[in-house]
RODO-2510 file (C-alpha; in nm, 4 decimals, decimal comma):
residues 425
     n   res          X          Y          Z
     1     x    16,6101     7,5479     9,1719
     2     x    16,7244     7,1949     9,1307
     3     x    16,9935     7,2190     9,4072
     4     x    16,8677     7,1598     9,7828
     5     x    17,0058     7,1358    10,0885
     6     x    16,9085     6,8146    10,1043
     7     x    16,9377     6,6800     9,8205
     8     x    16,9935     6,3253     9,6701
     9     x    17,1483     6,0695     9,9604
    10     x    17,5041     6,0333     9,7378
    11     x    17,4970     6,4111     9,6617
    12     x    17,4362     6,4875    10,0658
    13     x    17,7394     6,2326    10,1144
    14     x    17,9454     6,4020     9,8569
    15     x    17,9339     6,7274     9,9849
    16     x    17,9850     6,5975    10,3615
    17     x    18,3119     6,4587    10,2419
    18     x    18,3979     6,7427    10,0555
    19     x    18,3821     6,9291    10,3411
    20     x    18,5748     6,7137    10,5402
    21     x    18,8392     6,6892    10,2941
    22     x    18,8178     7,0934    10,3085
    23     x    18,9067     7,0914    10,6575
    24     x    19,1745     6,8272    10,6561
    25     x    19,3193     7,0255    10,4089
    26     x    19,3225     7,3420    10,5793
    27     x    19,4355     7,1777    10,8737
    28     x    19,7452     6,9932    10,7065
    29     x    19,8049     7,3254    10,4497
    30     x    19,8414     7,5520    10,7659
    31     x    20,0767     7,2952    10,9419
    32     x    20,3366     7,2423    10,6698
    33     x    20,3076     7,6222    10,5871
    34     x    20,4127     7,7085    10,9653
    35     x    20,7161     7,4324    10,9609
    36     x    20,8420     7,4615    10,5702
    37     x    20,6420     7,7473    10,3792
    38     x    20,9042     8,0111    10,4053
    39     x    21,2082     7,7992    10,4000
    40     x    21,0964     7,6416    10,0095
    41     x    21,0257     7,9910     9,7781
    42     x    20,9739     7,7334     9,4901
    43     x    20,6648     7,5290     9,6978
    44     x    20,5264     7,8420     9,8274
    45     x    20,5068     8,0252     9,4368
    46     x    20,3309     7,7107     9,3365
    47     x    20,0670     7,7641     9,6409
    48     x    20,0330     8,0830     9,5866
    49     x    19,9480     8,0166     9,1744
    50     x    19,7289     7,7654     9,2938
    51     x    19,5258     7,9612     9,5393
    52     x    19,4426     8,2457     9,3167
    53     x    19,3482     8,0384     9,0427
    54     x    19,1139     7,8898     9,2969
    55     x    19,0087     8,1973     9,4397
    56     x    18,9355     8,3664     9,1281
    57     x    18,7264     8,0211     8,9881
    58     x    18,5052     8,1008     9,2933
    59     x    18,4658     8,4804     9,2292
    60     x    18,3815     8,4710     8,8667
    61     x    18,0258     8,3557     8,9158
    62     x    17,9372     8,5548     9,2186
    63     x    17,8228     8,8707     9,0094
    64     x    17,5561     8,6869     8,7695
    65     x    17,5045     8,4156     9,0453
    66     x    17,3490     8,7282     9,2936
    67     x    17,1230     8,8486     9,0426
    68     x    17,0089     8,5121     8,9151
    69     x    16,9420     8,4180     9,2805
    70     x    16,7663     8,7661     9,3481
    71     x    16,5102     8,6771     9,0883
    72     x    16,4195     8,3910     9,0934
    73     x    16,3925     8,3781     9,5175
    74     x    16,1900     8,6953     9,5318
    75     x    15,9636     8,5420     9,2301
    76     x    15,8886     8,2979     9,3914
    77     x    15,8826     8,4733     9,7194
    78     x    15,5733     8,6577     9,5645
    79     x    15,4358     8,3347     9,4053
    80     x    15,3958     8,2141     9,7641
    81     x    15,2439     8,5125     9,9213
    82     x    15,0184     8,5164     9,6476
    83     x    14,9068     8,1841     9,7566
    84     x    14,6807     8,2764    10,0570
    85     x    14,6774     8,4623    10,3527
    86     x    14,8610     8,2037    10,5482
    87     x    15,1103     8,2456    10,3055
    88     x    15,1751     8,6106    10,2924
    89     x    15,1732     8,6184    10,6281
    90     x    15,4133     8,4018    10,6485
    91     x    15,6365     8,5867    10,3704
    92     x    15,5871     8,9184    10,5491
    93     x    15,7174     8,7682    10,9034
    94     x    15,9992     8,6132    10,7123
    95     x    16,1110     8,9493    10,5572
    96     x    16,0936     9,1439    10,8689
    97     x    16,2711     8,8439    11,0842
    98     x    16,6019     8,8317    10,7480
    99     x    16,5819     9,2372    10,8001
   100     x    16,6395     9,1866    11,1962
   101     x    16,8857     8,9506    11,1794
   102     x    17,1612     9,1131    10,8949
   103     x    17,0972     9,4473    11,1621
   104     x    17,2118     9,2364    11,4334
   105     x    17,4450     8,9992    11,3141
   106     x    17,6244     9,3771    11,1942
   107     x    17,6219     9,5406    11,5327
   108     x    17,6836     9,2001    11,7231
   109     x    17,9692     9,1167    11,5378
   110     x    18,1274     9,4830    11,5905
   111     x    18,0484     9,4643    11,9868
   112     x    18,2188     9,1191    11,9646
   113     x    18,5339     9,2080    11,7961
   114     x    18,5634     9,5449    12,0233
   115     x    18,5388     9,3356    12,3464
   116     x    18,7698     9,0401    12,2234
   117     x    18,9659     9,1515    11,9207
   118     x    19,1728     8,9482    11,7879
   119     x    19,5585     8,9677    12,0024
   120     x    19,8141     9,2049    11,7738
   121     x    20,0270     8,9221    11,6884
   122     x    19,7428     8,7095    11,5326
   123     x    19,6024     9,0038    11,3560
   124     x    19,9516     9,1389    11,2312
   125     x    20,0474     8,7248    11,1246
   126     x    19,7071     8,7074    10,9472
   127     x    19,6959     9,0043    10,7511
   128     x    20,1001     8,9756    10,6230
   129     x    19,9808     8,6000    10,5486
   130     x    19,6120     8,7197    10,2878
   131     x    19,8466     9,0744    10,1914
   132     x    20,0225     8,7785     9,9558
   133     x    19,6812     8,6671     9,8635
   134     x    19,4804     8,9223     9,7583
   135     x    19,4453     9,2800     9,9155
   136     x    19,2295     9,3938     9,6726
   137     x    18,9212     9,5539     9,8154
   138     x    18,6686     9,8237     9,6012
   139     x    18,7296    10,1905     9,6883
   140     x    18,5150    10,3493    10,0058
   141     x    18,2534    10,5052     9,9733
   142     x    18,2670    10,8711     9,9648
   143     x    17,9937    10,9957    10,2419
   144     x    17,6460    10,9481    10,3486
   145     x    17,5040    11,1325    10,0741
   146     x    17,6593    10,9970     9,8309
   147     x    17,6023    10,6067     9,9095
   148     x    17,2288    10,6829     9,8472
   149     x    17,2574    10,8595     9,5177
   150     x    17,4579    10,5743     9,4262
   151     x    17,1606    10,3503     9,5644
   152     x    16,9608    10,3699     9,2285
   153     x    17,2113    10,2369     8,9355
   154     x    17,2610    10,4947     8,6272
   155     x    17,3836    10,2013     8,4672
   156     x    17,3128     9,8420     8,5854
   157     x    17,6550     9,6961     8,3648
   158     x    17,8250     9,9352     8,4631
   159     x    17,7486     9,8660     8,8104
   160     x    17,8390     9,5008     8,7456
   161     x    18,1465     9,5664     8,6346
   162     x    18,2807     9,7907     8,8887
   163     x    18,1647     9,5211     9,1663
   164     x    17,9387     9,8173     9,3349
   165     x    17,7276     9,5110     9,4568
   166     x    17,4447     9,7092     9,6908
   167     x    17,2970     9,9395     9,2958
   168     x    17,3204     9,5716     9,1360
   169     x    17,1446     9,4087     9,4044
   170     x    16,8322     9,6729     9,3844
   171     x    16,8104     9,6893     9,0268
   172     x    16,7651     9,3145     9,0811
   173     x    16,5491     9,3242     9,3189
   174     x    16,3043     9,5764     9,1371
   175     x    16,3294     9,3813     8,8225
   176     x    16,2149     9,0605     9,0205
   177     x    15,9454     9,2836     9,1589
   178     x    15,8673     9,4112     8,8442
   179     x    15,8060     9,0720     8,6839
   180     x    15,4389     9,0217     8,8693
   181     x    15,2628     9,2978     8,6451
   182     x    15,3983     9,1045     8,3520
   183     x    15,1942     8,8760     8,1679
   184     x    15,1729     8,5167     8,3565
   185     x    15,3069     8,3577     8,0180
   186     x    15,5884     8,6273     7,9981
   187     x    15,6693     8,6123     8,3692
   188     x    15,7135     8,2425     8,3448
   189     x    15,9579     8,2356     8,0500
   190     x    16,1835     8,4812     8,2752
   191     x    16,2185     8,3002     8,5925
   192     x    16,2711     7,9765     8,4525
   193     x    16,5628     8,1370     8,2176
   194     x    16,7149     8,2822     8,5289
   195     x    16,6181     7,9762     8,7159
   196     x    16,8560     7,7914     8,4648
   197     x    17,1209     8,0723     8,4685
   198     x    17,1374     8,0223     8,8418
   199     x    17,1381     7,6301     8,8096
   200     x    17,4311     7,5882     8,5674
   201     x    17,6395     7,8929     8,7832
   202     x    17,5707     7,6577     9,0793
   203     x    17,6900     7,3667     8,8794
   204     x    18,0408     7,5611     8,8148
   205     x    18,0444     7,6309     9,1549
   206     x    17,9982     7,2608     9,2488
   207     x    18,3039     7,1736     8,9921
   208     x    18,5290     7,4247     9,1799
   209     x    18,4263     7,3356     9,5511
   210     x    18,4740     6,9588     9,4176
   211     x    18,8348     7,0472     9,4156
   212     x    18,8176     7,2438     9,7641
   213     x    19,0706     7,0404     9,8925
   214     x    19,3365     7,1607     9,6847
   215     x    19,2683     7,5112     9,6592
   216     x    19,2376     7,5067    10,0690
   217     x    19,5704     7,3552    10,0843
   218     x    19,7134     7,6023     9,8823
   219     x    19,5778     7,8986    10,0503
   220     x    19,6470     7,7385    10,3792
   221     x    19,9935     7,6567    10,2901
   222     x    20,0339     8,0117    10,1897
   223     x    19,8920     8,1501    10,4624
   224     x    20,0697     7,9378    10,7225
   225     x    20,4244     8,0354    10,5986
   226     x    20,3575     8,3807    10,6688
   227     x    20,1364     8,3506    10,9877
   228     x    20,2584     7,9873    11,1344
   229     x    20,0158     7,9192    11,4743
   230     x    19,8711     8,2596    11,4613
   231     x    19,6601     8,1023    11,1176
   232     x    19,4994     7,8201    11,4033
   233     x    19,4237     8,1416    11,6499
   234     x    19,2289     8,2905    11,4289
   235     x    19,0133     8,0281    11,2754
   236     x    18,9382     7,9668    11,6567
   237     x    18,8791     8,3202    11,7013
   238     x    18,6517     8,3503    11,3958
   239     x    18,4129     8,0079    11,4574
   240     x    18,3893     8,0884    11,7943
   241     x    18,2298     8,4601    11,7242
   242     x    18,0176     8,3848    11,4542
   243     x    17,8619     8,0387    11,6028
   244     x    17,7953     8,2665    11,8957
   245     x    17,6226     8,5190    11,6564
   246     x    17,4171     8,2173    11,5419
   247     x    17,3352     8,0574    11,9219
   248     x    17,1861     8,3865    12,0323
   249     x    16,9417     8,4255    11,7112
   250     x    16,8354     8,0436    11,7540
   251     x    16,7446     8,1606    12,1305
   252     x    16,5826     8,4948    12,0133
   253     x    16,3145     8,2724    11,8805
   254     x    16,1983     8,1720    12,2366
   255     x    16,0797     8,4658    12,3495
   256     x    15,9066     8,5387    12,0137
   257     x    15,7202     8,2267    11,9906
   258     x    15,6048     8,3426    12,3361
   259     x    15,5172     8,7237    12,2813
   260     x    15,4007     8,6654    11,8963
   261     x    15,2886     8,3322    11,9065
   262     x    15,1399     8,2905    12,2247
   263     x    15,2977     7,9513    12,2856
   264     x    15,5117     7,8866    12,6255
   265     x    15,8529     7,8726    12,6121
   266     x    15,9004     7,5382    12,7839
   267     x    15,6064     7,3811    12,5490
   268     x    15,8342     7,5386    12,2541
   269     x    16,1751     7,3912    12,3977
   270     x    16,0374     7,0498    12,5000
   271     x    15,9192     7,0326    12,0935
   272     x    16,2141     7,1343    11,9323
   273     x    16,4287     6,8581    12,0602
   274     x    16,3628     6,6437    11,7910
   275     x    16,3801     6,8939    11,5121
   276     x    16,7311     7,0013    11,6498
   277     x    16,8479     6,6830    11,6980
   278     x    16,8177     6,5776    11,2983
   279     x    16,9208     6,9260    11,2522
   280     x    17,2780     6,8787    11,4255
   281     x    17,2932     6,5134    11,2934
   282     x    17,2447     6,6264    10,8978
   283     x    17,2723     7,0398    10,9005
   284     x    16,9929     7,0173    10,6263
   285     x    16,6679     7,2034    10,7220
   286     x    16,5008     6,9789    10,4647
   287     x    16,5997     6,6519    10,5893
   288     x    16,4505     6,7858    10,9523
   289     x    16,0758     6,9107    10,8152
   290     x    15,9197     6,5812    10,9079
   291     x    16,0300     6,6188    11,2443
   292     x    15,9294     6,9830    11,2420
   293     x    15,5815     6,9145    11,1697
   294     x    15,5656     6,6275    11,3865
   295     x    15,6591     6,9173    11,6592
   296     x    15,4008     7,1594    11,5229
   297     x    15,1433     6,8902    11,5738
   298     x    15,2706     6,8453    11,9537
   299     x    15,2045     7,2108    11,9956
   300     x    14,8875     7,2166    11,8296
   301     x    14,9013     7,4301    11,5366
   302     x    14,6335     7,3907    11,3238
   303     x    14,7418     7,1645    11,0077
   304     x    14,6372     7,3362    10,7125
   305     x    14,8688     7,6571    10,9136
   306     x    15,1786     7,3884    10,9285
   307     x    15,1275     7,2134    10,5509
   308     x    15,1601     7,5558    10,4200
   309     x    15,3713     7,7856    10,6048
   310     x    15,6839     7,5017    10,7137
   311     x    15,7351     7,3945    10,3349
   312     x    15,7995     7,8029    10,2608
   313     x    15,9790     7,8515    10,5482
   314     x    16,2275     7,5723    10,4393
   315     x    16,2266     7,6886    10,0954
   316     x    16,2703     8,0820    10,1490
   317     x    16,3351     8,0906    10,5501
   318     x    16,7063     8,1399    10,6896
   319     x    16,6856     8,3249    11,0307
   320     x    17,0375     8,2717    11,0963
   321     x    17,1422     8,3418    10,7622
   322     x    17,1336     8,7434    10,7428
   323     x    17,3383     8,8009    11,1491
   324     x    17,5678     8,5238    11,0344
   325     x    17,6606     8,6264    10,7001
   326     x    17,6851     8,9826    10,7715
   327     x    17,8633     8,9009    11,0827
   328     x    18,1011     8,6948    10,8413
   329     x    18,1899     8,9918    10,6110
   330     x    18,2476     9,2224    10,9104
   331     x    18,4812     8,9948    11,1225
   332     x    18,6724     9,0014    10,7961
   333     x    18,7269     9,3327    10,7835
   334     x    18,8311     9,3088    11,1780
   335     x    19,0626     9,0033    11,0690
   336     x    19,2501     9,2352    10,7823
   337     x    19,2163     9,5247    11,0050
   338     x    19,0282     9,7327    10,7405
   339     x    18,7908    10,0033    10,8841
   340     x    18,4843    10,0210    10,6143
   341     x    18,3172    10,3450    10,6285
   342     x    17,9457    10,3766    10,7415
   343     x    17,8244    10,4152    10,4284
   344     x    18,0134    10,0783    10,3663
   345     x    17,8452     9,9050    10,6830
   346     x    17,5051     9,9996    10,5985
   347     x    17,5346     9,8851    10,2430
   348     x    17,6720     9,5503    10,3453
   349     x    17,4071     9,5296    10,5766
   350     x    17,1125     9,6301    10,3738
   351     x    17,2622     9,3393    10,1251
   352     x    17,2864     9,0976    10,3753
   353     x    16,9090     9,1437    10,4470
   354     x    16,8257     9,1883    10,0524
   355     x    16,9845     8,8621     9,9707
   356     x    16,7908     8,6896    10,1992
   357     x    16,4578     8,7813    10,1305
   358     x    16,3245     8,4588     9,9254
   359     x    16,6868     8,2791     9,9542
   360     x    16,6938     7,9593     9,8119
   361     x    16,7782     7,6477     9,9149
   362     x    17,1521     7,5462     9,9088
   363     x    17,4125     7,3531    10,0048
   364     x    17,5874     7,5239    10,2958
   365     x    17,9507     7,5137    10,1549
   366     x    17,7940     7,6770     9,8250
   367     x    17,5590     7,9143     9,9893
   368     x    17,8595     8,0456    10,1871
   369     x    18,0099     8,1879     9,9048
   370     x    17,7255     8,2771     9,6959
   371     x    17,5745     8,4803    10,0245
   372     x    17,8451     8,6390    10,1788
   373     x    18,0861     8,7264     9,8507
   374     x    17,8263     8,9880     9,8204
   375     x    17,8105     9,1729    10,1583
   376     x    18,1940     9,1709    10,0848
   377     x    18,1629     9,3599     9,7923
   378     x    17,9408     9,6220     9,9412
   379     x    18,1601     9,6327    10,2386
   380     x    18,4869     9,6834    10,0735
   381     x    18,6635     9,4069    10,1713
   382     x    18,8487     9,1072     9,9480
   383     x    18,7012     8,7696     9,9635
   384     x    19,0430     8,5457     9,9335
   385     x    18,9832     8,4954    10,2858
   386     x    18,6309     8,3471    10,2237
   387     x    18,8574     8,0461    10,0865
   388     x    19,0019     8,0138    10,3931
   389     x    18,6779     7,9876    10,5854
   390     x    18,4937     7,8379    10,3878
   391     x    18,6771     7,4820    10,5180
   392     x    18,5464     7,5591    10,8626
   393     x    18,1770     7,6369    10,8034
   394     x    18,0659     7,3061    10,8524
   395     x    18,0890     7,4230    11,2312
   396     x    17,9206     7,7471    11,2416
   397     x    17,6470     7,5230    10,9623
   398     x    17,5551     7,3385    11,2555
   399     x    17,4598     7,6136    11,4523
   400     x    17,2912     7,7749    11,1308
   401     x    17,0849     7,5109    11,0675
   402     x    16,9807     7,4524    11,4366
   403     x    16,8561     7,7946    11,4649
   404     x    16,6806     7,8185    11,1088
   405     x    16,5193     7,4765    11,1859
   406     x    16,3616     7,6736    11,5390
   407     x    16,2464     7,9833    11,3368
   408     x    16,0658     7,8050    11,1066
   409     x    15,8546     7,6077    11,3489
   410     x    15,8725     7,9444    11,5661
   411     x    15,7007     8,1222    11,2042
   412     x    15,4256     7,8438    11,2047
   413     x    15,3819     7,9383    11,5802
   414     x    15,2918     8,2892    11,5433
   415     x    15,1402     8,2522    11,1676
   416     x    14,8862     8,0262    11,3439
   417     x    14,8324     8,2732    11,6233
   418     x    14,8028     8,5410    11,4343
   419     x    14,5367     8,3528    11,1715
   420     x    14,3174     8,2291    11,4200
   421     x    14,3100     8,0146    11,7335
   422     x    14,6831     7,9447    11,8238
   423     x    14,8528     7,6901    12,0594
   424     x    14,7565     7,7378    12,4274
   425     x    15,0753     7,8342    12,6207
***
């Protein structure tokens, strides 16, 4: 994949003021929409226009974009496990953690919202405001049963078409599976076609979050003349939950470094200062890996332990990523005050895990969409809002990137415990 979340210096400064223009945007959409939208029809049609053509730029590549993804990260997933036994031990930690987190970030976010919903007139405000977006949302699921005959696809087009994300996501990841008792030759020529797919739908997406600014606005502007200050309450609402979601995975991997890695958890805090610190300065896990192996050197993992297993972790590794973009597509459900059935929550869960598993590195801002429009689908809920937040992730990013930058020196921890001698605690 030729996109990073790191990246070139100009492309890293691009996107930071894209996302700051994102954000001023929302900001000053959501403020003239409160003291104007409803009092101009003619402004407020043009917003309107102009958010759904936005919206709709951003959701015609998530379909391909999943599946192109899906192979090519679980590929390469298997390329590295295939590597070594430091290596697969590595990839088998980092599937169970991405499993772990999307089941917590699910029930986490629903113990959240129960204890501090969002206050009637917000919720009411907000969902009058996205009704005149887009209400569209795929049908439930019929039962239990059903949801797992409809596990296996009968027909994987089909399946695209309809949006019924969780059969397109398995046939995906089967096929990706699939392509290791191929010839090497064969398996090549696959990945690096899908590898390309993935790079050109990535390039669209760039072109359309380029323009973030404007489509914010409009959607802001939209939303505010329906909702006024009840738009600002919930964005509060909404960063506060699901940085919260991300704080307490970043601290889950204390205690693990200390039951399956044998390393003391003030030896483990005192190290990841400096891995944090560039982490909160530059939210890019790449841009913090010398400082992560600096740390794993302070705690004496063994070197040819942290040459191999940090580069995969940054590469495939997002701890935070499963609770926090499950949590996402849940606490939009709360915001539109939709109640997805439980077939519904497990699918969006199992794809919040699923798309993890060998996720690439990407820009946060295009990662957001490209991860979460997903566990939308299979939860039955629209993703206009996604827009919407989208202009505020750079603060929940920081918390993201924080916590994946602690797993992954946390995975060389226990990878080096459980290979051999390990770090005295």
């Amino acid at each position: 994949m030729t996109t990073g979340d790191a990246g070139s210096a100009p492309a890293k400064s691009a996107s930071g003021f894209a996302a700051y223009g994102a954000l001023l945007a929302l900001l000053v959409g959501l403020s003239l929409g409160a003291l104007v939208g409803s009092r101009s029809a003619g402004a407020l049609g043009v917003a309107s226009f102009v958010g759904t053509l936005w919206l709709n730029a951003l959701k015609m590549t998530v379909i391909p974009l999943v599946v192109a993804l899906l192979v090519v990260g679980i590929a390469k997933s298997q390329e590295a496990a295939a590597a070594g036994r430091i290596a697969s031990r590595s990839v088998l930690w980092i599937v169970i953690i991405c499993t772990l987190s999307a089941a917590f970030g699910a029930a986490a976010i629903l113990l959240l919202t129960s204890l501090f919903p969002l206050s009637r007139g917000t919720a009411a405000g907000l969902q009058s405001a996205l009704a005149g977006v887009e209400q569209k949302s795929s049908a439930p699921l019929p039962g239990i049963a059903e949801f797992f005959k409809g596990v296996i696809p009968d027909n994987v087009f089909a399946a695209a078409t309809n949006g019924d994300i969780l059969p397109l996501v398995v046939f995906a990841v089967l096929f990706a599976l699939a392509l290791a008792n191929i010839s090497s030759t064969g398996r090549a020529a696959v990945v690096t076609l899908f590898e390309a797919i993935a790079d050109a739908l990535l390039v669209i997406i760039g072109w359309v979050l380029a323009i973030a600014a404007l489509g914010v606005l409009a959607l802001a502007y939209t939303v505010g003349a329906a909702a006024g200050g009840a738009a600002f309450a919930g964005l509060g609402h909404y960063v506060v939950l699901i940085s919260l979601i991300g704080i307490v995975v970043t601290l889950a991997a204390y205690p693990l470094a200390a039951i399956a890695g044998g390393c003391g958890m003030i030896r483990f805090s005192r190290a990841l200062i400096a891995p944090q610190t560039v982490a909160i300065s530059t939210r890019s896990s790449i841009a913090s890996l010398p400082a992560m192996l600096t740390a794993t050197r302070v705690l004496g993992i063994r070197e040819q332990v942290a040459d191999v297993t940090l580069p995969i972790a940054v590469a495939l590794f997002r701890a935070t990523g499963p609770a926090m973009n499950t949590a996402v597509a849940f606490y939009v459900a709360h915001w539109l005050g939709l109640h997805p059935s439980l077939a519904q929550m497990i699918a969006a869960t199992a794809v919040g895990a699923l798309m993890s598993y060998g996720a690439v590195s990407l820009p946060g801002e295009v990662s957001f969409i490209s991860s979460i429009a997903p566990i939308a689908l299979a939860l039955g809920v629209p993703i206009a809002p996604l827009g919407l937040l989208v202009a505020v992730e750079m603060i929940p990013d920081i918390f993201r990137t924080v916590g994946n930058v602690t797993h992954d020196v946390m995975l060389a921890v226990i990878v080096d415990k459980r290979s051999g001698s390990g770090p005295e605690s």
